[in-house]
C-alpha positions as CSV (number, residue, x, y, z in Angstrom):
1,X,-44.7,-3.7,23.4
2,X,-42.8,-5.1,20.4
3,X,-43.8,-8.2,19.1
4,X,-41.4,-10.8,17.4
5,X,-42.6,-13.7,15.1
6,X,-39.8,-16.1,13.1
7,X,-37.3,-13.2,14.3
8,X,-38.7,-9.9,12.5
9,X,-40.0,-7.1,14.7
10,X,-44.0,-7.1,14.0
11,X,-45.2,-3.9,15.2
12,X,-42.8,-1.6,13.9
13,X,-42.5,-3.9,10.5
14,X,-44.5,-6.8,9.3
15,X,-47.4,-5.7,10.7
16,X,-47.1,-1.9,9.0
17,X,-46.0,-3.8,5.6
18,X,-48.6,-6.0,5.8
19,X,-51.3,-3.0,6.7
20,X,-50.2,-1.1,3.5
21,X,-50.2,-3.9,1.1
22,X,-53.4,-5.3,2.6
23,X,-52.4,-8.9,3.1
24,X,-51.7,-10.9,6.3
25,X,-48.8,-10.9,8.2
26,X,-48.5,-14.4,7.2
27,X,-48.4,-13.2,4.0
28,X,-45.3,-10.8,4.7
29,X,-43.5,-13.5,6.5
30,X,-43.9,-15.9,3.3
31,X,-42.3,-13.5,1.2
32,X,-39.3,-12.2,3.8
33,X,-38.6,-16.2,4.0
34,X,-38.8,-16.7,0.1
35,X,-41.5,-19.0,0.6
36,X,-43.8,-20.4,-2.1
37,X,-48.1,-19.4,-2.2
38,X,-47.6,-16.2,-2.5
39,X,-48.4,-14.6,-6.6
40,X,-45.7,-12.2,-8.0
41,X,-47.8,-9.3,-8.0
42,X,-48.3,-9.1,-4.3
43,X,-44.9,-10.4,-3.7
44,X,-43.5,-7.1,-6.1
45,X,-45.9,-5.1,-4.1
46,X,-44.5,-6.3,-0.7
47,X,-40.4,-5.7,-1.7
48,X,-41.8,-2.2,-2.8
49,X,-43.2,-1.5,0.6
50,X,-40.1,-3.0,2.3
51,X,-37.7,-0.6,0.2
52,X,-40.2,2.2,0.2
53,X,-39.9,1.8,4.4
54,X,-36.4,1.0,4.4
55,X,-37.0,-2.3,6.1
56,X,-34.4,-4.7,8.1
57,X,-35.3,-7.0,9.6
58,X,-33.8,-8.1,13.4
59,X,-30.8,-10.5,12.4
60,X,-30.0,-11.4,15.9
61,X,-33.4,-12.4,16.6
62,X,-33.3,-14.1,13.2
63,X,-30.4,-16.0,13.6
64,X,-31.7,-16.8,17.3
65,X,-35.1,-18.6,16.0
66,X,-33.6,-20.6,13.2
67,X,-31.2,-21.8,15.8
68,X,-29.1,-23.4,12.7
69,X,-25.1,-23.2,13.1
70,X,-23.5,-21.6,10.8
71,X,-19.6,-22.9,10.3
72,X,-17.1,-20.8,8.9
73,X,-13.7,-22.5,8.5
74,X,-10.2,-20.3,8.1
75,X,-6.9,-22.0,6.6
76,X,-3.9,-20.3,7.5
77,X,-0.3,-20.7,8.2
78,X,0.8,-21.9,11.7
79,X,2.9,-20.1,13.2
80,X,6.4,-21.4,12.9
81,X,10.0,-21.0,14.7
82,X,10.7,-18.9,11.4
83,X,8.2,-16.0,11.8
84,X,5.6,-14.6,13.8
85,X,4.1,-13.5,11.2
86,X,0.7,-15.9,11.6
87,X,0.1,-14.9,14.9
88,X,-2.0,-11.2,13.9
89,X,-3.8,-13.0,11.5
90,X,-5.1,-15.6,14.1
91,X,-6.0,-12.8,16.6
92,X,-7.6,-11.0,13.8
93,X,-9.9,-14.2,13.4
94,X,-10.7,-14.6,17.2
95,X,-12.0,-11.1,17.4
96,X,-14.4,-11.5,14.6
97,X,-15.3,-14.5,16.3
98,X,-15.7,-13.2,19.4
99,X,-18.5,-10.5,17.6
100,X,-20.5,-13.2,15.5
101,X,-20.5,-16.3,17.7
102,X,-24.1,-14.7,19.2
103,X,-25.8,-15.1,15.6
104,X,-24.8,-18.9,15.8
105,X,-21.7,-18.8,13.4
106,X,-18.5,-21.1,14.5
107,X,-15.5,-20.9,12.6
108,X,-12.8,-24.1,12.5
109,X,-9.5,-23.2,12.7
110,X,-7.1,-25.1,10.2
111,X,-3.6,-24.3,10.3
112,X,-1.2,-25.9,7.6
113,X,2.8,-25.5,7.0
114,X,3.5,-22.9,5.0
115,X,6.7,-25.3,3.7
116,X,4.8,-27.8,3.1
117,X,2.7,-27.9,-0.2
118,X,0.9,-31.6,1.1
119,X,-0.2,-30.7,4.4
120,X,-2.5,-27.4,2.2
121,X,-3.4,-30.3,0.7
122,X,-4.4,-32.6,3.6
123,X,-5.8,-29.7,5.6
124,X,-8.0,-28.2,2.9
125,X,-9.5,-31.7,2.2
126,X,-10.1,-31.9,5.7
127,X,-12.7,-29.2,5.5
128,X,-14.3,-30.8,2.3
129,X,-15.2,-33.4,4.5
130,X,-17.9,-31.2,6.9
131,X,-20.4,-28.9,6.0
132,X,-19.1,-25.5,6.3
133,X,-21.0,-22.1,5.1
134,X,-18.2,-20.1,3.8
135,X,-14.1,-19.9,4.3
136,X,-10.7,-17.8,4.8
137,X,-7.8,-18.3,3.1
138,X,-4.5,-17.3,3.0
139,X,-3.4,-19.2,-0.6
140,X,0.2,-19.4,-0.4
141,X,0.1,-22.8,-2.9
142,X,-0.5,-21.5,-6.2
143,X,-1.3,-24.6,-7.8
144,X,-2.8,-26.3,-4.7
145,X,-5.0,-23.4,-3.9
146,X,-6.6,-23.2,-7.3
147,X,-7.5,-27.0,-6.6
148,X,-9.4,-26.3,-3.6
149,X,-10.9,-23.1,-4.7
150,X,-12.4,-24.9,-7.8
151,X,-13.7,-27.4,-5.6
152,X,-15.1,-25.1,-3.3
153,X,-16.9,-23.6,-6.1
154,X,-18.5,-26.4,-7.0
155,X,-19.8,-26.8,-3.6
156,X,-21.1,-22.9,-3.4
157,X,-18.7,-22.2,-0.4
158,X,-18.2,-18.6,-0.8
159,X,-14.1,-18.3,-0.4
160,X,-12.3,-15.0,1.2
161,X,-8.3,-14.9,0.4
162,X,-6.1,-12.9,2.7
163,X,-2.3,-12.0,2.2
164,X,-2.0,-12.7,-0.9
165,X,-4.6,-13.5,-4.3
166,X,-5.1,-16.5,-6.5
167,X,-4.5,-14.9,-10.3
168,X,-7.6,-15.8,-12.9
169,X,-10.3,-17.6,-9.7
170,X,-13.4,-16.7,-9.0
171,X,-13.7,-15.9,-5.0
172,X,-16.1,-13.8,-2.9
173,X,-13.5,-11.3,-1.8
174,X,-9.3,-10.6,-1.7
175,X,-8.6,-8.5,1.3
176,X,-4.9,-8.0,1.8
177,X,-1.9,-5.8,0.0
178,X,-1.7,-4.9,-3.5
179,X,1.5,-6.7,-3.7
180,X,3.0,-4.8,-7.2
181,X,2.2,-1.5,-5.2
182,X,3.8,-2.5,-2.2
183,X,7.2,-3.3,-4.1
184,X,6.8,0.1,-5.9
185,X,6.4,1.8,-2.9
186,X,9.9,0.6,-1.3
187,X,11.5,1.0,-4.6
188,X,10.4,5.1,-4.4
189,X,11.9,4.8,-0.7
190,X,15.1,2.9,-2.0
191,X,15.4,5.7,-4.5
192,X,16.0,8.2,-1.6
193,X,19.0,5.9,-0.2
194,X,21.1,5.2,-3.7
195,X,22.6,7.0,-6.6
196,X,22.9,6.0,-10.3
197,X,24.7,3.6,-10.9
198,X,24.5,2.3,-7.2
199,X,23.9,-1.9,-6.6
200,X,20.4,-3.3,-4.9
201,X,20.0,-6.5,-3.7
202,X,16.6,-7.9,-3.9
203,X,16.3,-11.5,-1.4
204,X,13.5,-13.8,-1.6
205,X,13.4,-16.2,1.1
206,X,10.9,-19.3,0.7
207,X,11.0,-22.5,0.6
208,X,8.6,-22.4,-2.3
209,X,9.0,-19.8,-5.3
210,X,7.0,-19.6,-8.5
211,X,6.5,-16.9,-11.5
212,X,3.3,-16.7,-9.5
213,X,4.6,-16.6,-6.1
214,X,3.3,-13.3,-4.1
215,X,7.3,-12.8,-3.5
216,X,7.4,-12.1,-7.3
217,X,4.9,-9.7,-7.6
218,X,6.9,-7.6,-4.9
219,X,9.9,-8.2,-6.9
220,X,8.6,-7.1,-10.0
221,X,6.8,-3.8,-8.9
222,X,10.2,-2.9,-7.3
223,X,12.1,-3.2,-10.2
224,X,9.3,-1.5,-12.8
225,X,9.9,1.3,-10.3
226,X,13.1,2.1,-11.7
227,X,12.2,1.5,-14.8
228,X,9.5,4.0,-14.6
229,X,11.8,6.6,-13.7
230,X,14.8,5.7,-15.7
231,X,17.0,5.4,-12.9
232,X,19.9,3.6,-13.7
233,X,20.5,1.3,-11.0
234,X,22.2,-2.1,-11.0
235,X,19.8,-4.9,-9.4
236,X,21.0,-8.1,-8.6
237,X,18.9,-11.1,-7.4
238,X,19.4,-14.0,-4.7
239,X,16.1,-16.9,-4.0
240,X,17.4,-18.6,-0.7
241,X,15.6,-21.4,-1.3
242,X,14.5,-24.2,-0.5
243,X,16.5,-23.9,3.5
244,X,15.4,-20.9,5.2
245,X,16.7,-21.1,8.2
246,X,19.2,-18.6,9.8
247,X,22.7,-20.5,8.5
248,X,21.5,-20.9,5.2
249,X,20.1,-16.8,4.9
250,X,23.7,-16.4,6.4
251,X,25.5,-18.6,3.8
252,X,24.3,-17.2,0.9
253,X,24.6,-13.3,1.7
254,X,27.8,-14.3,2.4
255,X,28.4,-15.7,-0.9
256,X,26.4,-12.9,-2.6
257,X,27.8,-10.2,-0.8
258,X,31.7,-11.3,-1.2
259,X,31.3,-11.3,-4.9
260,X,28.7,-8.1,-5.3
261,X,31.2,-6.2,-1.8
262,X,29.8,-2.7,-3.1
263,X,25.7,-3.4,-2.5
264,X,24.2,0.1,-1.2
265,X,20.8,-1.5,-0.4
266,X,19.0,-4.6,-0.1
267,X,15.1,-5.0,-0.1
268,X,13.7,-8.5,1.2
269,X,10.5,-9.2,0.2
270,X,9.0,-10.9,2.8
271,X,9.1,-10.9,6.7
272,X,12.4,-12.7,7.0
273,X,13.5,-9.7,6.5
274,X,14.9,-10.3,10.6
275,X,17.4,-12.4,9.2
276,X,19.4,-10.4,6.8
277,X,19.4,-7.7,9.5
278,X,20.8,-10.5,12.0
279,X,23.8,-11.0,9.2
280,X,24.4,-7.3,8.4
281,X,25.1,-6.8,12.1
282,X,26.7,-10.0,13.1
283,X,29.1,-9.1,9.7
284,X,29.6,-5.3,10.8
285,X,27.6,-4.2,7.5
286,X,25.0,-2.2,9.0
287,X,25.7,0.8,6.7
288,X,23.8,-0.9,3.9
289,X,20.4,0.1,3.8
290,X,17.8,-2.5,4.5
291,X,14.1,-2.9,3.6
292,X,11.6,-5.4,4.6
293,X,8.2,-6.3,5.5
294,X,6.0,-6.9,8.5
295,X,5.6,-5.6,12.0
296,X,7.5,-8.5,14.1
297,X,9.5,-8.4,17.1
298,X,12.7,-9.3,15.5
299,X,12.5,-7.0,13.4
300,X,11.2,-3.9,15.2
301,X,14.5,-4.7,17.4
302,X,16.5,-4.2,14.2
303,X,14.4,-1.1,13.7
304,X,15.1,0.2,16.7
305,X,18.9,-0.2,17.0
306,X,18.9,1.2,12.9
307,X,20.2,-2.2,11.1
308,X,16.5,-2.2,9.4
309,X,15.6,1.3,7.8
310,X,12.3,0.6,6.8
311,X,9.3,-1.8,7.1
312,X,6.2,-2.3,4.8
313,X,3.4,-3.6,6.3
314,X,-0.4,-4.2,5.6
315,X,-2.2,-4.9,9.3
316,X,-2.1,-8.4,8.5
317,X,-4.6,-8.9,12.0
318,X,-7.2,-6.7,10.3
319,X,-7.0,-8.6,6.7
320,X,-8.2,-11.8,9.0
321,X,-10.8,-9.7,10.9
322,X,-12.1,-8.0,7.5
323,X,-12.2,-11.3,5.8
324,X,-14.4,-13.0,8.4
325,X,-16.6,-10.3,8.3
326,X,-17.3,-10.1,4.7
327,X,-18.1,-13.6,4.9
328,X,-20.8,-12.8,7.9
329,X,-21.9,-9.7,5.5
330,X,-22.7,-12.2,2.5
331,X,-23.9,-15.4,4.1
332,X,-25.8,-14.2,7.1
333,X,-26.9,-10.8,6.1
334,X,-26.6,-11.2,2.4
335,X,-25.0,-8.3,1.6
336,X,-22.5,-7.1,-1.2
337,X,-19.1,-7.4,-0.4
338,X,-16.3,-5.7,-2.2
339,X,-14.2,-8.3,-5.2
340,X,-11.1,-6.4,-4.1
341,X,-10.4,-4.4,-1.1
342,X,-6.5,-3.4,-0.8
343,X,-4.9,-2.3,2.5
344,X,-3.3,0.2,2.7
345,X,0.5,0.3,2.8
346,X,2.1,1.6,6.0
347,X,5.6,2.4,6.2
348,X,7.2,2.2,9.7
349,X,10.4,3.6,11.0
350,X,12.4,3.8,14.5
351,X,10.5,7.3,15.0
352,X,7.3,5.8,14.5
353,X,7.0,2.1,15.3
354,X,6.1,2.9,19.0
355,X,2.3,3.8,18.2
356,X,1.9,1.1,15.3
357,X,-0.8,-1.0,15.8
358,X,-0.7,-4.3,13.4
């Protein structure tokens, strides 16, 4: 019969520690807890043993005796009338949930506006207000996200960002696309579609855009692309910003593409992607080829029926699930966690969308 005492299994462990270092099992306990009374030398001698034996101890039962909570919080975009796109990262937070909410951990959902810099704001000082143990992030704010992260790190609240990085800040772990990559990437694909001398159009649609804005970073490993290989290639730029909504997508690629009427492709950066394709066929232009990002029903219809040729996407529902559980890995089972952990970058098409799982 196995016995359990402050949640570590005594037969198999403590008690066979204990045995070989000949000390109490109060002793062992004293040192598993970090507790004080206990002289270096036995302590050394005690962590030997542990390694030497390869011993873990039972977190469940660990987690079950302390009978603290543990809060986790996550600060993400809502989903909006715009995009979709929030909706994997939620679920991918309600199944890590689902797996750690037995060792006593909750997590608080906060959702903020992804056009609207103050309610980051209002939302992330919301959290500062409770207790919380560690925290997801997806740090679309530049400026704003620094500010909380610094003043998380003042509070020792281990931080996880998701989507997208915050340049030059100390966090516990990035889990999401190496955005320059990801550009790169549909530049090599764009390659395929256009000749020298051919015209891209690159569109950035946000009602916020920065030199630090993840849109950027796309932008700029698409274009290094070329400029790797010496292709020359005319690229031309829109930002429809600060309106994002279908009329003003439509207005301006009307403007841009009356003036620039000999554009072979066009790579959007983001997952409004579903909008240019919505123009290109409403405006009979579906012979120019069109790139975009993320695995949303608006656009796999576009997919489908051939408008979109290719998207780039990055399991955004796993980057939420990964990110919860590296903060369970460092806080509850004090574990390393990787700095940097990039996903990798899938490229779907109308033969192969049908067995994509986001």
């Amino acid at each position: 019969m196995d016995i359990w005492i402050n949640g570590y299994k005594m037969l198999t462990g403590v008690k066979e520690i204990a045995r070989r270092a000949n000390v109490s099992t109060g002793t062992v306990d004293r040192v598993l807890h970090n507790r004080t009374g206990v002289s270096e030398a036995t302590k050394n001698k005690i962590l030997a043993i542990m390694k030497e034996l390869d011993y873990q101890p039972n977190i469940l039962a660990r987690r079950l005796a302390s009978k603290k909570v543990l809060r986790f919080a996550s600060l993400i975009p809502s989903v909006s009338a715009e995009t979709e796109y929030w909706d994997a990262p939620i679920k991918g937070i309600e199944m890590a949930e689902a797996e750690i909410k037995q060792f006593g951990i909750v997590i608080d959902k906060y959702f903020y506006d992804q056009n609207d810099k103050q309610s980051f704001v209002k939302q992330s000082n919301n959290i500062l207000k409770t207790p919380i143990d560690g925290i997801l992030v997806a740090p679309i704010f530049i400026e704003e996200s620094l500010a909380f992260s610094k003043l998380c790190n003042l509070k020792k609240i281990p931080q996880v960002f998701i989507n997208s990085d915050i340049p030059n800040e100390s966090r516990l772990s990035y889990i999401g696309p190496d955005l320059f990559q990801s550009g790169h990437l549909s530049a090599h694909m764009v390659n395929y579609l256009v000749a020298s001398g051919d015209k891209i159009l690159i569109v950035n649609i946000s009602k916020e855009i920065d030199s630090y804005h993840h849109l950027m970073r796309k932008e700029e490993g698409f274009i290094a692309y070329f400029k790797d290989h010496q292709k020359k290639v005319k690229i031309i730029k829109t930002d429809i910003t600060p309106d994002t909504d279908y009329p003003s997508v439509a207005k301006r690629l009307t403007e841009v593409l009356t003036e620039h009427t000999d554009v072979k492709a066009i790579f959007v950066t983001n997952s409004r992607v579903f909008s240019v394709a919505q123009f290109l066929q409403k405006t009979n232009q579906e012979h120019i080829f069109l790139v975009g990002y993320d695995f949303l029903p608006g656009s796999i219809e576009h997919l489908k029926n051939g408008v979109i040729d290719f998207l780039i996407c990055q399991k955004p529902q796993e980057q939420a699930y990964k990110g919860i559980m590296a903060l369970y890995q460092n806080v509850v089972l004090n574990g390393d966690v990787e700095p940097t952990y990039f996903m990798p970058i899938d490229v779907i098409t109308k033969e192969n969308y049908t067995s994509y799982r986001n």
